[in-house]
N, C-alpha and C positions, 0 to 999 in steps of 0.2 A: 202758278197762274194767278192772275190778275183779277177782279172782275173788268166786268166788259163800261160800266161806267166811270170806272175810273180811269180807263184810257184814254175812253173821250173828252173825260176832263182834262190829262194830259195834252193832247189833243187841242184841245181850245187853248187854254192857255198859252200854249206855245204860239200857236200860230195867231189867234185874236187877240193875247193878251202880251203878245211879247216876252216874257218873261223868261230868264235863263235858268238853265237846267238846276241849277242849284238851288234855287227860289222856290220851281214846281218842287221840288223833291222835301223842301221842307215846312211847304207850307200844307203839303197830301200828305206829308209826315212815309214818303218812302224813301229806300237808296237812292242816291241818283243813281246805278245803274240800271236800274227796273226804268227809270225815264228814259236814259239813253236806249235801251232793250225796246221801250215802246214807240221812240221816235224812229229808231233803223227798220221797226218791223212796217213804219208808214211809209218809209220809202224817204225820211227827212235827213239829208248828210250831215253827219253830227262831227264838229270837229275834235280830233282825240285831244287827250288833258297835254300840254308841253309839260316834257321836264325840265325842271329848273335844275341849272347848273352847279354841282358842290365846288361850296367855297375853295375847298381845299383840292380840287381839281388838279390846277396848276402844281401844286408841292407834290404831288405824289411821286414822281420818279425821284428828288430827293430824296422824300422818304425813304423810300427801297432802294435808295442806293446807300442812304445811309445806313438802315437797316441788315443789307447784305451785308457790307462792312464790319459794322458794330452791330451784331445780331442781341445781347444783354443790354444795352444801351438804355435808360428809363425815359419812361412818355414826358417827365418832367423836362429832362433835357432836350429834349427831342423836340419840344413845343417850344421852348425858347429860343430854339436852332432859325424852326421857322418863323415865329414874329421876328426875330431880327430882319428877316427875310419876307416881311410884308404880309403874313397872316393874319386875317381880323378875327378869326374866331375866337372861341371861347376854349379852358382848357378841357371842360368833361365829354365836349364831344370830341377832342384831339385823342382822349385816353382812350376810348370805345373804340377808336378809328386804329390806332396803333394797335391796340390790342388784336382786332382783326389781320391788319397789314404785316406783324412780327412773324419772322418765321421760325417754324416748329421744327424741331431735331426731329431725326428718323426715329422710328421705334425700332426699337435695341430687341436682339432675338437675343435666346439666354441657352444656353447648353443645361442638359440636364444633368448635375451635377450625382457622378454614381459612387461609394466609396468600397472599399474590402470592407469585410467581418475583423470588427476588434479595433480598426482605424483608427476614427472617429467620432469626437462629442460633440455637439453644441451646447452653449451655458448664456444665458441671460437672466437678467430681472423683469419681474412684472408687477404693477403695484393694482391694489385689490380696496382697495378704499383707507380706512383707519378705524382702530379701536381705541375704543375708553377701557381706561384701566383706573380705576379711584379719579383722581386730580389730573390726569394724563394724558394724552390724546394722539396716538404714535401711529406710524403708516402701517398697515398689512402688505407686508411685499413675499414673491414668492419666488422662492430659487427655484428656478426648469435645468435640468439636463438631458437630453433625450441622444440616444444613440443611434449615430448619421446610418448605420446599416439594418437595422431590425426594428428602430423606431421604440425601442423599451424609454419609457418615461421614468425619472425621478422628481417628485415634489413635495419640498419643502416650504413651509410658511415661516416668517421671524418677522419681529417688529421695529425692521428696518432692513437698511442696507449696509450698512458700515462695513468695511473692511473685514474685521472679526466675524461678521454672518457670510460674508462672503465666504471664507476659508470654513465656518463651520457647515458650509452648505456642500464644498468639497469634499468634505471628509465625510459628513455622513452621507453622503451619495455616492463615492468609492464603498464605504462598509455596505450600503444596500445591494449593491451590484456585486461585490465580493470581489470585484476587480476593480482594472482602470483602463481606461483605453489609451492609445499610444499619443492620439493629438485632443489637443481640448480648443474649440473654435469659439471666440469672444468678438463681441461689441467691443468698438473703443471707449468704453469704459472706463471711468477712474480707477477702480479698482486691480484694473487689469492694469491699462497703458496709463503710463503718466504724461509722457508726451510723445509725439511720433511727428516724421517729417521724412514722406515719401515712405521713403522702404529702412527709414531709419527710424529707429523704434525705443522708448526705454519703457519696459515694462515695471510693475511696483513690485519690489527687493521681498516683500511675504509673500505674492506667487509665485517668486524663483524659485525661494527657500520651499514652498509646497509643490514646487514639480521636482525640486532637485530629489525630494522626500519619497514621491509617487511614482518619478522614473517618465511623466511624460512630457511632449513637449506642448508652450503655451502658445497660441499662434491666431495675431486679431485678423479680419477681412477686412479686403480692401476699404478705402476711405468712401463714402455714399456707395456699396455695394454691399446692402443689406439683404440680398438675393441667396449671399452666400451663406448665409444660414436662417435660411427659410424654414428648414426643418424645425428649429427651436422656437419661431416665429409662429407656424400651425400651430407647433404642442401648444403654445399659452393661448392660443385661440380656440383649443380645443378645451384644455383645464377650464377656460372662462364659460364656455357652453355647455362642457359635459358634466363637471364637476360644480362650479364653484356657485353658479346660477340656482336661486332661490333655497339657497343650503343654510340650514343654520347651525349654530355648534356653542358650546358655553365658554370656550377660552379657545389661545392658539394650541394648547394640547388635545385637547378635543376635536381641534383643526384639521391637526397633524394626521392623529391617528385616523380620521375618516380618510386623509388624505395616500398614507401609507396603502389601506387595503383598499381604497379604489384604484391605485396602483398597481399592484397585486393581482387584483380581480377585473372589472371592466377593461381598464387600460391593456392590460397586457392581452384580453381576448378579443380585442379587435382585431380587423383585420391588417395586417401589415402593408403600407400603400404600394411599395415598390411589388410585390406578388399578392395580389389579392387573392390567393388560395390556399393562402398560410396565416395564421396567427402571430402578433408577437412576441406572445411567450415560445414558441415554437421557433422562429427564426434567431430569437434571442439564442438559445439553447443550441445553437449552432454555432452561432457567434462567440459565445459564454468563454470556449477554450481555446481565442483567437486575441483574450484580452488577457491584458500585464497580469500581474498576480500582487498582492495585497502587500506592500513592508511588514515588517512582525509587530511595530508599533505606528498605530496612528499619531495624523501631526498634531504636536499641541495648538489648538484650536482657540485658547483664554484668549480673554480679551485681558491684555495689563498695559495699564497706564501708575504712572506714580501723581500721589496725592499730598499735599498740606495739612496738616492735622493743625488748627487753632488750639485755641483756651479752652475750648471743650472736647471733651473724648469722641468726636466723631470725624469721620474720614466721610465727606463727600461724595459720592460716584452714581452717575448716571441719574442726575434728579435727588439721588435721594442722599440720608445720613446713616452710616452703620458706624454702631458703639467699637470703640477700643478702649484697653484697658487706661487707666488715669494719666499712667505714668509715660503713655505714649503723647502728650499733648506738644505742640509749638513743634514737632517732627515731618519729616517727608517718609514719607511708608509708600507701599507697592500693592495694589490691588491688584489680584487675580480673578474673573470671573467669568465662569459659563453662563448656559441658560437656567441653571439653577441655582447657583451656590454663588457667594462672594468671598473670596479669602483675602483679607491682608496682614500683610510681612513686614515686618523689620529686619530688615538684611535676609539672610535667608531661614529665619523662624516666623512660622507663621504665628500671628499674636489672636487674632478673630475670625472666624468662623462664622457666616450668616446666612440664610434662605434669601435668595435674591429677587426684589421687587422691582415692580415695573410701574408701579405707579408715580406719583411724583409730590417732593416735599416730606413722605413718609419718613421715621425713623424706627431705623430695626436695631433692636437692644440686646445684650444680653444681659440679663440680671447680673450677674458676676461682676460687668462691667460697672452697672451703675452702683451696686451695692458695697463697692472699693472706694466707687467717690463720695458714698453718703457718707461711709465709717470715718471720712476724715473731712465731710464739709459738712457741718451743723447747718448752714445755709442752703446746703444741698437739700439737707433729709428735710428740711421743712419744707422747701418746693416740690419736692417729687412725693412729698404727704399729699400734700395740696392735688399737686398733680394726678396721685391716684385716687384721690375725694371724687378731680372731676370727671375722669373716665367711667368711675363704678359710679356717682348718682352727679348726674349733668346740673343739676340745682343747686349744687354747692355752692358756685358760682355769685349764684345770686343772693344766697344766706349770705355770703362772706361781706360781701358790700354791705346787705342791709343792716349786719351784726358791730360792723365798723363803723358805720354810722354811728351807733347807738354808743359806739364807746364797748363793746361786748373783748374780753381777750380772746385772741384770735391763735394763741399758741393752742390755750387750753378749749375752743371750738376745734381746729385739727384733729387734739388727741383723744378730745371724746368722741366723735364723728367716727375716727380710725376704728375705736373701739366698737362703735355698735358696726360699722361693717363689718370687721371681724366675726361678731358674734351674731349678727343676723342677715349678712346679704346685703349685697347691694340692691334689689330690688325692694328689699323692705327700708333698706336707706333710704332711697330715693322718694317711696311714698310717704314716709313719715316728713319729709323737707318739702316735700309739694304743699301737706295737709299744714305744714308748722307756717309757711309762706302764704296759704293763704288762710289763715287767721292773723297773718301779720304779727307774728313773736318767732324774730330771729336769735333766739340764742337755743342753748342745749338743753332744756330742762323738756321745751316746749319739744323739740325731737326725741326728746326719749319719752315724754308721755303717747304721742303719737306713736312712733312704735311700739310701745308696750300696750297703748290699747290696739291697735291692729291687731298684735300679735293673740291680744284675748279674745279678738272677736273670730279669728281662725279656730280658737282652741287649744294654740298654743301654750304650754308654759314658757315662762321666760328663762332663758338660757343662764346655769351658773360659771361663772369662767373660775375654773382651777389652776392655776398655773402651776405647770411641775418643770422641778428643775430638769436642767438640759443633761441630762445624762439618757446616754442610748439605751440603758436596760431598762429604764422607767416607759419609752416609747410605747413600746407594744405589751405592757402589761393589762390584763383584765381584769378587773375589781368583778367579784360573782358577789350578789345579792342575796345580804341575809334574812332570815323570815324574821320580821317583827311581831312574831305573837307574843315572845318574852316580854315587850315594853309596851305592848297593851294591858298588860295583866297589872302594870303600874298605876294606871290609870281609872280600874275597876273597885268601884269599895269593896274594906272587906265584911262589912255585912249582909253583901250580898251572897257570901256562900251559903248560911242561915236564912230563907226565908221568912222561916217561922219565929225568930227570936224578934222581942218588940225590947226598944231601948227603956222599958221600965224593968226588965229584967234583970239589966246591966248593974 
């Protein structure tokens, strides 16, 4: 309601002042329908608002007839159908207009797809963000395999998707279940399909060779019919909710194994969807002696690509450099590698042996390796002196420039350097090169005063270096300490065994 004075102002105006509905209404600052409300209630025939005609009035049964027609057809072309055809509009209101006017496919009913015990699997990827590994930055993705009849989950994590985690996601998800089921259901996937066309299919030549291995067959769903394994599609919706949400962990083995016994444990005590009055482990357990049975040997799973070995003994792979021995240089070798090990081959003798890293730029050594190439490069052993200067005290670095400057030799800075790390630590290295750098005196005299006064101001003695020859029965021998009172008594005069005798005696 109204008040009653401002009706009558309506009221006036209209009638004494002329003025049209849209005037009162914004000069009283109300709707016009409260004016139009208060002129009907006076009994004043208020004529209604005309609608104004859309431009596009006339084109519409083109439109829908084109539309019928060509129901895909774009608003782009669609608008320049009609300006050929005498349309003055503009195109963002044509796009707004079609978009309304397009017609819509039926919605599609779906059958509820039901399978036997031991059938089938569904398998996809899911990607989980990315870690840092050193210098490296690689995706978290996770193999899902869930079984279409009991809903048993497998998950694994790996730091990628490549073909090789593919097949090694196979294999340890057959060893987890201790079985295999008969069909395994895929996305068209690379990994899977390489190309397809209708119901003609080529799948990729390492998952024929892993079903011919496992005994099942590989079989992708239809093309835009991701319906068909929805199953697989829940589980990573589920992993993503139940699991993986606000979870922390120190690496992907840490991952894994939460991943493993929450598997195990929550996952398998839910409820099973298709009967909710049973468990998954339960239904699983029903299913369990419905599924294939294991080959006697799992598939080999390495990843092996073949490498170029340069001028230096390292074989390239996956980011990083792993040592080979000297003699393998300017060669093509064969890298084998899981998720933990790296092996490569010449022909079929393995030559090295490595812990396998995931960071990137790193290089993995083995002593053996470089210490074949120092024994015959003098060029070498002075680098990789240097080189281990700068790992055991970071300041070396900067001695080495200052000492060069000066004209200081720089073989004989190495060898003494080497020597006091040997005999005192790199961390007492390191501080004596801080203290020598900054009093500004870069050569050796100034590092070994500073470490030997460090070392006195600990309490230290300073270390005497014996060298014994390299014979292995000298190794583990024990020098036992003799009592020195004999070579005290050297020292003693001997007139003091006589107190009482005075030297005019004598």
């Amino acid at each position: 309601m109204i008040p009653r004075a401002l009706e009558a102002d309506i009221l006036r105006l209209y009638h004494a002042e002329h003025w049209p509905i849209g005037t009162i209404a914004r000069q009283l600052r109300v709707h016009h329908s409260t004016v139009r409300r208060v002129l009907a209630q006076a009994g004043v025939p208020v004529a209604s608002k005309t609608m104004r005609t859309s431009i596009v009035e006339p084109y519409l049964a083109f439109i829908a007839e084109t539309l019928a027609k060509y129901p895909t057809l774009r608003a782009s072309r669609l608008y320049a159908m009609v300006r050929e055809r005498g349309y003055p509009g503009a195109s963002d209101h044509f796009r707004a207009l079609i978009a309304r006017l397009r017609p819509r496919p039926a919605a599609e009913a779906y059958l509820r797809l039901r399978t036997l015990p031991g059938e089938q699997a569904q398998v996809d990827w899911a990607h989980f963000g990315e870690l840092t590994i050193g210098r490296a930055v690689r995706p978290l993705m996770a193999f899902v395999m869930v079984l279409s009849y009991s809903r048993h989950l497998f998950l694994r994590f790996y730091l990628g998707a490549a073909m090789n985690y593919f097949i090694r996601g196979h294999v340890d998800a057959f060893a987890w279940y201790q079985a295999v089921p008969r069909v395994l259901l895929y996305d068209n996937l690379k990994s899977a399909v390489l190309e397809r066309s209708g119901d003609a299919i080529r799948f990729h030549p390492t998952l024929l060779e892993l079903a011919a291995h496992y005994h099942f067959q590989p079989r992708p769903v239809a093309v835009a019919r991701g319906n068909e394994k929805g199953r697989v599609e829940r589980a990573i919706r589920f992993v993503r909710d139940a699991f993986f949400a606000a979870r922390s962990f120190r690496d992907v083995d840490d991952l894994n194994a939460q991943a493993t016994a929450w598997c195990e444990g929550a996952a398998a005590e839910r409820l099973c969807p298709p009967e909710r009055t049973r468990t998954v482990r339960a239904v699983f357990a029903e299913e369990r002696p419905q599924l294939l049975a294991l080959p006697d040997n799992p598939f080999p799973a390495e990843e092996r690509i073949e490498v170029d070995v340069s001028k230096t003994p390292y074989a390239r792979f996956d980011w990083n450099d792993y040592s080979v021995p000297p003699t393998y240089v300017r060669r093509t070798l064969t890298v084998l590698a899981t998720l933990d090990t790296v092996r490569i081959l010449a022909g079929p003798n393995v030559i090295a042996t490595h812990p396998r890293s995931f960071d990137r730029g790193a290089q993995i050594e083995d002593p053996t390796h470089i210490a074949a190439l120092v024994a015959h490069k003098r060029a070498a052993r002075s680098h990789r002196a240097q080189d281990r200067l700068h790992h055991a005290a970071p300041s070396t670095t900067t001695l080495f420039v200052r000492a060069a400057e000066r004209g200081v030799h720089l073989g004989v800075l190495t060898r003494g350097l080497l020597q006091l790390l040997d005999s005192h630590g790199a961390q007492a290295l390191q501080a004596a090169i801080a203290a020598a750098l900054a009093e500004d005196t870069a050569h050796l005299g100034a590092v070994r005063h500073f470490i030997d006064h460090h070392a006195h101001a600990r309490g230290q003695h300073p270390p005497i270096a014996v060298p014994l020859p390299k014979d292995a029965r000298l190794q583990h021998l024990r020098v036992r300490p003799q009592p020195l009172s004999d070579y005290e008594q050297l020292t003693q005069d001997p007139t003091d065994d006589h107190p009482g005798t005075d030297e005019s005696d004598s």
